[in-house]
Every structure is written in C-alpha cells, then in structure tokens.
C-alpha positions as semicolon CSV with decimal commas, in nm:
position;residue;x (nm);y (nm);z (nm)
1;X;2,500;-2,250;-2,986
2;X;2,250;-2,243;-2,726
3;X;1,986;-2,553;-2,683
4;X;1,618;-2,481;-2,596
5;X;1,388;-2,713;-2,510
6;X;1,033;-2,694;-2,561
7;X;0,758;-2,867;-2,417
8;X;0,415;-2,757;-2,567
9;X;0,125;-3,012;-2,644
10;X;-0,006;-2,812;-2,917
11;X;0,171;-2,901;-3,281
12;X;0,118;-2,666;-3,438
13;X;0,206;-2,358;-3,168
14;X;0,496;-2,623;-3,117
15;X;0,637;-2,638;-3,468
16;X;0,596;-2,251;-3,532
17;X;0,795;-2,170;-3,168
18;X;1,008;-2,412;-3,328
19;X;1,084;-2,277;-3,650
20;X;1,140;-1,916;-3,527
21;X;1,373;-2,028;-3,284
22;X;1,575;-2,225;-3,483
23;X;1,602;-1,892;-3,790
24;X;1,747;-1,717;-3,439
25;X;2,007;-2,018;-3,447
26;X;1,911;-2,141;-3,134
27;X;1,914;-2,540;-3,110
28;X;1,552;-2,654;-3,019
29;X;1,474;-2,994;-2,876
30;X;1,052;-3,042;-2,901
31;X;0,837;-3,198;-2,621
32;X;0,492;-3,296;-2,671
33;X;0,365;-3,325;-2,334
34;X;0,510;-3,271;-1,999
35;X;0,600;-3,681;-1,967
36;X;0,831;-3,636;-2,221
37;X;0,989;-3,292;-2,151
38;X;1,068;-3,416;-1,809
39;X;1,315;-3,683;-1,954
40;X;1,462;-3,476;-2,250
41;X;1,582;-3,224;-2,031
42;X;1,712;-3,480;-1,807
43;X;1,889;-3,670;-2,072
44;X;2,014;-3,337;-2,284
45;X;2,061;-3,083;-2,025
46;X;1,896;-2,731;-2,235
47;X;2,019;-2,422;-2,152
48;X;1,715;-2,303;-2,145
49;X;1,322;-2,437;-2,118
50;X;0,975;-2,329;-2,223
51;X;0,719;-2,465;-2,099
52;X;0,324;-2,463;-2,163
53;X;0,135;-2,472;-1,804
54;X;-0,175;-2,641;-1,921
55;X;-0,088;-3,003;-2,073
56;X;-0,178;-3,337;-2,099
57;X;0,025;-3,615;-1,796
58;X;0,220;-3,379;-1,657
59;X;0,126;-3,052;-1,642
60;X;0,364;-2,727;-1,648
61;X;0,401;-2,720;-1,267
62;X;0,436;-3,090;-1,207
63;X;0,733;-3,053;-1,480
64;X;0,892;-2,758;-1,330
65;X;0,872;-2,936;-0,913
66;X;1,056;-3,236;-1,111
67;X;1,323;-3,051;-1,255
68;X;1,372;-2,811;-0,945
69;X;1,432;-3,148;-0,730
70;X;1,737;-3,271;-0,945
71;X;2,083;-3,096;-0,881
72;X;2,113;-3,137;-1,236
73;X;1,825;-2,938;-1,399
74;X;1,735;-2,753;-1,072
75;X;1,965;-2,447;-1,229
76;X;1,805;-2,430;-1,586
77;X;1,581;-2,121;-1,691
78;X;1,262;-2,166;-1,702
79;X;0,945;-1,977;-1,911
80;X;0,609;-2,050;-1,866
81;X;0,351;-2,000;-2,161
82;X;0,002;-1,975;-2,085
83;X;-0,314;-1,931;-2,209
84;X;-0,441;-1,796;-1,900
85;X;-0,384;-1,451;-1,812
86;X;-0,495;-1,527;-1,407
87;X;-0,253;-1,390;-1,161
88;X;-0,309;-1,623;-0,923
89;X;-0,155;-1,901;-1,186
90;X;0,152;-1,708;-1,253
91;X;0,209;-1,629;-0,933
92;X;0,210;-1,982;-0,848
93;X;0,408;-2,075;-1,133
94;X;0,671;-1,758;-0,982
95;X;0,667;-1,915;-0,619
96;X;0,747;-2,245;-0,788
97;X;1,088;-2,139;-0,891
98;X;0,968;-2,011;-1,262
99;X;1,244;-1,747;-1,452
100;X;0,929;-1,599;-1,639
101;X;0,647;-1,653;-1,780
102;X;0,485;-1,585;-2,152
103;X;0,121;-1,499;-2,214
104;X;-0,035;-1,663;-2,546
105;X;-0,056;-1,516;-2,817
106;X;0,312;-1,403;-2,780
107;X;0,472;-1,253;-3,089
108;X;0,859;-1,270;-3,179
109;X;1,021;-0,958;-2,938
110;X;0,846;-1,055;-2,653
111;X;0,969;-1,422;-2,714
112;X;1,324;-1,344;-2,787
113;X;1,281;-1,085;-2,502
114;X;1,224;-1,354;-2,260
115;X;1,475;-1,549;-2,333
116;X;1,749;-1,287;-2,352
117;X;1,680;-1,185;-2,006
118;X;1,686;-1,546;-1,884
119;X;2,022;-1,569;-2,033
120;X;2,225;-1,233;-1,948
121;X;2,101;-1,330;-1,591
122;X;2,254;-1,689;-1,643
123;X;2,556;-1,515;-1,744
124;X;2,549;-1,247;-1,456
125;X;2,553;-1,577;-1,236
126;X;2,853;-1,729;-1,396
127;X;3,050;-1,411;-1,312
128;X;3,301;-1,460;-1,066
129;X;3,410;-1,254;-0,798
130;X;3,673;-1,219;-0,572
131;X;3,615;-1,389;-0,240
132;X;3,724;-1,045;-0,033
133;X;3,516;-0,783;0,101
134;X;3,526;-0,588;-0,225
135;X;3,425;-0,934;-0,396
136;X;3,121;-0,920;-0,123
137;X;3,002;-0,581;-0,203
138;X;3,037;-0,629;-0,603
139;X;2,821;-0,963;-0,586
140;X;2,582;-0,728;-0,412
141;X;2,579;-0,458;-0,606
142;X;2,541;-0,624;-0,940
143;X;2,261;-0,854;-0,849
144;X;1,979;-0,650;-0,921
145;X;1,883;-0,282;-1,015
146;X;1,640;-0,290;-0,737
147;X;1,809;0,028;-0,545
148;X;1,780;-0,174;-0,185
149;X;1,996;-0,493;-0,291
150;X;2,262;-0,198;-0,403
151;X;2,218;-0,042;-0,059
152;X;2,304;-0,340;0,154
153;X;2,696;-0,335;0,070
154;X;2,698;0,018;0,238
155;X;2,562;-0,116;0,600
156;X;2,693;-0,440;0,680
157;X;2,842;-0,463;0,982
158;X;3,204;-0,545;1,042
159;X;3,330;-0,722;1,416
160;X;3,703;-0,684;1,451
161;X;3,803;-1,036;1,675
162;X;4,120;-1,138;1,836
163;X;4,210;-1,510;1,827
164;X;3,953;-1,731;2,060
165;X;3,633;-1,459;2,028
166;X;3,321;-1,576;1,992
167;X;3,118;-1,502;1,705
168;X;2,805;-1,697;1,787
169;X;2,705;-1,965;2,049
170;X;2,533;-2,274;1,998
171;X;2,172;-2,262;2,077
172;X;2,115;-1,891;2,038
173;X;1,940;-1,756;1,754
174;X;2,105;-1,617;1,431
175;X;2,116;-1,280;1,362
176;X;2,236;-1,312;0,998
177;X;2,460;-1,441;0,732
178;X;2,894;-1,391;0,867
179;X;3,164;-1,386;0,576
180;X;3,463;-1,414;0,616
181;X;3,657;-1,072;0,543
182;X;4,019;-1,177;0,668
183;X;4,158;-1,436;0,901
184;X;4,062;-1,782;1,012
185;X;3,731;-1,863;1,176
186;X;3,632;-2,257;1,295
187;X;3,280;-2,374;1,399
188;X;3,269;-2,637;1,644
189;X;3,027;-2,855;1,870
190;X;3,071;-2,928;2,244
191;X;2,894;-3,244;2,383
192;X;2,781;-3,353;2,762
193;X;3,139;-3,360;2,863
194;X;3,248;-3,011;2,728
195;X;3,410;-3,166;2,447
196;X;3,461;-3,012;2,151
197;X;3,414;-3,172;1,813
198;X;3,522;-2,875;1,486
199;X;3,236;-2,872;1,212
200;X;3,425;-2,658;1,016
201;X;3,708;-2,424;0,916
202;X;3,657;-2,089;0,725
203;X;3,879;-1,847;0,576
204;X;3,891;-1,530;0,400
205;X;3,574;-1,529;0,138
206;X;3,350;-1,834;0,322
207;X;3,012;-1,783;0,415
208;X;2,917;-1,989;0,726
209;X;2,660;-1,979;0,995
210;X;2,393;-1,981;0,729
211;X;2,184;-2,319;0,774
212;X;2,031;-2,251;1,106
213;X;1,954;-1,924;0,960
214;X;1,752;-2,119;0,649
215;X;1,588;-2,336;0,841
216;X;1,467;-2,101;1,128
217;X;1,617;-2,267;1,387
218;X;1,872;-2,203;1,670
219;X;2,242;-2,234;1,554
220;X;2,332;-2,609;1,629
221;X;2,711;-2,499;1,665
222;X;2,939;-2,262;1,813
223;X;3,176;-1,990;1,609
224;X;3,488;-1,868;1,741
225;X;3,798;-1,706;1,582
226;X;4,116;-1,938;1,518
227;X;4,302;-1,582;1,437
228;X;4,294;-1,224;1,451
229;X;4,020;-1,199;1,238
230;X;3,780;-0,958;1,080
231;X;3,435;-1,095;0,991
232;X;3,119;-0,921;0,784
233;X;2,757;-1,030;0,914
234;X;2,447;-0,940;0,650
235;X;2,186;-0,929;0,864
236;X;1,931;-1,169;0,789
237;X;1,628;-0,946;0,666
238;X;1,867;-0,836;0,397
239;X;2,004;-1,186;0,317
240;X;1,657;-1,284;0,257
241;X;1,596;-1,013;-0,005
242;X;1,886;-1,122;-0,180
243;X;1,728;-1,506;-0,226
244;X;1,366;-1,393;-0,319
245;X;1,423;-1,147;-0,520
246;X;1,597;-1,281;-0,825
247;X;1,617;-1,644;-0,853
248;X;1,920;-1,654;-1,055
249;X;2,091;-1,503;-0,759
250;X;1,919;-1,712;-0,481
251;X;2,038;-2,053;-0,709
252;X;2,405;-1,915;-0,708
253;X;2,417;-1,780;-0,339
254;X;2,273;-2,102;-0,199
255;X;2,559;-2,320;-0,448
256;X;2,805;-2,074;-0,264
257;X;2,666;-2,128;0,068
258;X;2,680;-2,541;-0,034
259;X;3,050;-2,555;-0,057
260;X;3,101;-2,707;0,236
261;X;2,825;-2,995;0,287
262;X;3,032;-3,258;0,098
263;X;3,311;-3,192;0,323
264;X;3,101;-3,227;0,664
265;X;2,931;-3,569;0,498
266;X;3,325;-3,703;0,386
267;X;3,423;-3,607;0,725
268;X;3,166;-3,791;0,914
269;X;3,241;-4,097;0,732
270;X;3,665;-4,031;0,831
271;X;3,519;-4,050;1,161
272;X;3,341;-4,377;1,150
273;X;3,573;-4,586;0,959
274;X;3,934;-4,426;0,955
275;X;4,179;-4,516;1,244
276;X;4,336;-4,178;1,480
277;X;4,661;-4,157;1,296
278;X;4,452;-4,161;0,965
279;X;4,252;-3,901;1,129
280;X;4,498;-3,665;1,256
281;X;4,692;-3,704;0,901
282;X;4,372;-3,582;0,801
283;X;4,309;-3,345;1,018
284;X;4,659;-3,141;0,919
285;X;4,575;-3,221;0,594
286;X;4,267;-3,019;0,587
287;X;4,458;-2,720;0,763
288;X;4,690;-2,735;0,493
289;X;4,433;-2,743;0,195
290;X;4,196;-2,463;0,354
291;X;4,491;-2,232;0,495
292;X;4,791;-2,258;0,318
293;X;4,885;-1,900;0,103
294;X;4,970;-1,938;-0,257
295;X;5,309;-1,769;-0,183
296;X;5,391;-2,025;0,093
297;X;5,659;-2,262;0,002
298;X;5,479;-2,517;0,331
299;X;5,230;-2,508;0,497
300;X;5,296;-2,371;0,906
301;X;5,000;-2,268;1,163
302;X;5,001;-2,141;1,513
303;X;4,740;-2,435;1,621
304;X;4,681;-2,594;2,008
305;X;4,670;-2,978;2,023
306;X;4,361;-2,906;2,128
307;X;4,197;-2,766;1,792
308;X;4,373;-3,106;1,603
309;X;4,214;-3,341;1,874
310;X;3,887;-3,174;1,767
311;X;3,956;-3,179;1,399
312;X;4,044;-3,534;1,407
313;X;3,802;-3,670;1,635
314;X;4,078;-3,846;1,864
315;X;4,174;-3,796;2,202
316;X;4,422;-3,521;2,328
317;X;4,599;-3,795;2,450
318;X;4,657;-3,998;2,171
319;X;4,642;-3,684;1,931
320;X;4,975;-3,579;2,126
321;X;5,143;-3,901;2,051
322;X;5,063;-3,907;1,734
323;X;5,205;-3,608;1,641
324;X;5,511;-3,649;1,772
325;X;5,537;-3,955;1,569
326;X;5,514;-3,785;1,241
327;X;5,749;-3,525;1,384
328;X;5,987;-3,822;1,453
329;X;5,952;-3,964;1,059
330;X;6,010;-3,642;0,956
331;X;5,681;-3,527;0,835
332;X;5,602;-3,254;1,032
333;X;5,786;-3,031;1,217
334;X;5,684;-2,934;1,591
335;X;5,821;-2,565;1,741
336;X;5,561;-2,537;2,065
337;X;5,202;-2,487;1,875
338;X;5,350;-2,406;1,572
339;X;5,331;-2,695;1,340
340;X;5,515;-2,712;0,969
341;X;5,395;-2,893;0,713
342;X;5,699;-3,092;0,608
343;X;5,622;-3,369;0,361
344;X;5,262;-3,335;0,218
345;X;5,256;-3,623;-0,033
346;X;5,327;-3,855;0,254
347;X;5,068;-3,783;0,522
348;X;4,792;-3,738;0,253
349;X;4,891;-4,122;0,130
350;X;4,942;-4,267;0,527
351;X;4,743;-4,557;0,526
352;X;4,455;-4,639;0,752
C-alpha cells in the first residue's frame, strides 16, 4: 500500500484530500504546516508528497529545497497545490525540482491523475536495464515520448580504441557523456613529475567523464583505454535534454552517474592511512571486483606494473617487490604482465 503525505494548512481541504485518498486505499500521513511536513517525511519516508505552496513557517518551496537537499527524500514525488494560478509561481515551483503541480479547486480525476503519473514514472525509474549498448539505447528510448529523447539512441557516436588510446586529456574541454560499450577504460591524473595517479576503472556499462561536464569545467583527468575497447559518447547538448526534461529520469541518471564517488572518497582515505602492501593488495583487489567475468573460475589481467603502481599509490619500485612477494606466498601468480588472481580471501584480509 502506498503512503502519501500531505502537508496542507487548511483543515478542512486537509481532511477531505484525506478522506478521498484513503477510500482509494492509499495510506495518508497529514501535515499541518510546512514545519511539520518537513519532519514527517523525514521520519516516514512517503512514497509520495502533496504539498500546498502558500503556508504558514515554512512555505511549499522552503519544504520542497529541504527535502531536495537530503539523499533520503531528495527522490520522493512531489505535487504542488495552489491557489494561485500565476505561471511565474509554478514555474518556480518546476525549476525547484517539483513532479507537478495541482491548481485549487481540484476535483477527484485530476487528483488521482496526478498522482498516477508521479508513480508509473517512479516505476519507469526502477526499471532496470542492461548495462550494454542495447541497455543504453532502451534507457533512452523509454524515458520520454518526447520524439527527440527517442532520436538520440540513433546518433551517438561510437570510437573503436586499441589498448593505450586516448579518449580525453586532462584540461581540455568535454564534449559529452562516454559509456562504456565493451572493454576496459581507466581515468587517471599525472602530477609535476609526469606521474600518474588512476582515478578510476570502467568497464562495459559505466558512465564516466561526466563531472567536468556538470560542472562546466575542463576535465580534471585524463581517459585512456586499458583494452581493446569500444566506447559510446552522448554528446553533451543531448545529455542535457535527458536531465531537464523529466526529473524522474535526471534523479536516476545522476544516481547512475554517482556510482563511483564512494569509491574515489574510500580510496583517498587507502591512500592516507593504509601501508603499500595494503595498497597494492588493494589495488588487485579492485581489478578483481570491477573486471573479473562471471564465467571466470579467477581472476587474470594483462596489466603493466605500471597501471598497479598507479592504482595503489606506491612506487614502481616498491610496487615490483611487492608483488613478487605475494607471488612467492602463493597468492598471485606472475607470467610477464599477466597477473592471476590466486587466493582472493587472503589478499582482501592482508593486514595493514
């Protein structure tokens, strides 16, 4: 059963919203002002909430920049109801991050109307595709009717790369969103002394080079292929239509696009506090988890000392050494730059 909540000031358009809500067997928590709503939906998490714009210590839009600011509530549909008919208010409440919006008096179909939109788009959201190319185009495809959004998964542009080519350079400008269509891709940063440090590894169905993009700014790393490698780049004009035109898509592309930040903050804490065998255990580690096929009974990679030392944050020197050591205690298994995975269990436990 599906939990509304709704904040309205008035009792007795509150009671009556209420009441017919509740005969549609929906579960309705009430909110008298916008004080109030703000902490019931924090505390009970609604699948849904409608709001009144014009209220009494927090208004409709002070509630909604709240909720939008907590991971938490940031996701939940959300109606407006006004008394005001003013375009200039709903379009505010719209740029805000609104779902939709109701105009008082509403009567029962354009109520339930509302709210069954709100929620076959929730749903739409939830769907999951396949991270491949086909995955890509279906995401794109089922977004929106808008004729456009359909249109982009027939013109994206596909680069064909052989291991070591670049796909973007630090410091230029980005020309768009890349995905990942097969092979192995790894961003990295290179300081004063043309050392590299890797931000990040991608594989088939990651999205990456996408936060310089948001932010307007130059790319702050480099992209290169670890493999023979195929990737898909949505140019940027058409990436952009994707996120403001339907919010329930822009919430889930930007979750997708996400994935990763966890992972760069965990990693820059490995680096601060975790010794260089830790960190090279670590650094295989995270080969294994992001690479390693279903099928694959262990984990092996075609990888340069090189790419670990950059992974890890260690020396080549003392990367090489290291290695050989777990090859030695029989953890890994060393056949020129191939390296095989040999006990798993053991180098994720090594101690610091």
């Amino acid at each position: 059963m599906k939990t509304i909540l709704l904040i309205e000031d008035n009792k007795g358009m509150r009671e009556n919203t209420a009441e017919i809500l509740e005969l549609e067997n929906y579960t309705v928590i009430t909110a008298e002002n916008g004080k109030i709503g703000v902490e019931k939906a924090q505390k009970e998490k609604p699948d849904l909430i409608i709001c009144d714009i014009m209220m009494p210590v927090l208004d409709g839009y002070e509630v909604l920049s709240i909720l939008s600011k907590n991971p938490e509530t940031a996701s939940i549909p959300f109606i407006f109801v006004t008394a005001k008919a003013d375009r200039s208010d709903l379009r505010k409440g719209m740029e805000m991050g609104a779902d939709d919006y109701l105009t008082k008096p509403f009567d029962d179909k354009e109520l339930f109307k509302a709210i069954n939109t709100r929620f076959r788009k929730v749903e739409l959201g939830k769907q999951e595709f396949s991270r491949t190319l086909e995955g890509l185009n279906d995401f794109m495809t089922s977004v929106n009717g808008i004729e456009p959004l359909k249109q982009l998964s027939e013109h994206k542009k596909l680069r064909e790369l052989k291991k070591g080519d670049l796909i973007y350079k630090e410091g230029s400008y980005p020309k768009g969103v890349s995905f990942v269509v097969s092979g192995k891709v790894k961003t990295y940063k290179t300081n004063s002394e043309a050392k590299d440090f890797i931000t990040g590894l991608y594989k088939e169905g990651d999205f990456f080079g996408y936060l310089a993009l948001m932010e307007d700014k130059k790319h702050f790393e480099s992209a290169e292929a670890l493999d023979n490698s195929t990737v898909c780049i949505i140019p940027k004009e058409e990436f952009f239509s994707i996120i403001y035109s339907n919010s329930e898509v822009s919430k889930r592309f930007i979750k997708m696009l996400s994935d990763n930040i966890k992972e760069k903050e965990d990693q820059l804490i490995r680096l601060a506090y975790n010794s260089s065998r830790k960190r090279v255990a670590e650094a295989i580690i995270t080969l294994a988890d992001r690479y390693k096929a279903e099928d694959e009974a262990q984990f092996s990679m075609s990888l340069s000392r090189e790419d670990i030392a950059n992974i890890s944050g260690t020396s080549y020197e003392n990367t090489i050494r290291t290695l050989h050591d777990f090859k030695e205690e029989g953890i890994i298994n060393i056949d020129k730059k191939n390296i095989t995975l040999l006990n798993y269990e053991k180098l994720a436990n090594m101690k610091n």
